[in-house]
Steps between C-alpha positions, in 0.01 A plus 500: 500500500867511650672859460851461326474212339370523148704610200479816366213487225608751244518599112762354356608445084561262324715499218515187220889537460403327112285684371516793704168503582428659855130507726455636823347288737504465923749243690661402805799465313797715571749629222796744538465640148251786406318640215304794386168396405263723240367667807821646608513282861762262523440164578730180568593321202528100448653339218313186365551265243169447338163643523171493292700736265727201401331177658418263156170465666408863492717600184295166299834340384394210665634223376330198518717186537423217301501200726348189319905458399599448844210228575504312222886462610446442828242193390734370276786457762279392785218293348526157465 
């Protein structure tokens, strides 16, 4: 492999900004913010929107569209 040209692999947090919900994980990913995580290192810190703490997927409010509605609308309007 080529010297100098990979990102930096490191530990990095993330933090669900929602739910507050925060896992330490590794990433390329740089961040200018910092936080002290339970084993007194500080890490970089990045701010996301949703993660399996709040995902409907993971949480099980899925909610499960009912689409027969829609097609028997569409067939109306477009059948002949």
């Amino acid at each position: 492999m080529k010297a100098d040209i990979h990102p930096e692999y490191r530990e990095v947090v993330f933090q669900d900004v929602t739910s507050d919900f925060k896992f330490l994980t590794r990433s390329t990913i740089s961040s200018k913010e910092t936080v002290k995580w339970e084993d007194g290192n500080e890490y970089p810190l990045v701010k996301v929107e949703i993660s399996s703490a709040t995902h409907p997927f993971y949480t099980g409010q899925n909610k499960i569209m009912d689409t027969s509605g829609r097609i028997d609308k569409f067939k109306r309007r477009y059948t002949k």
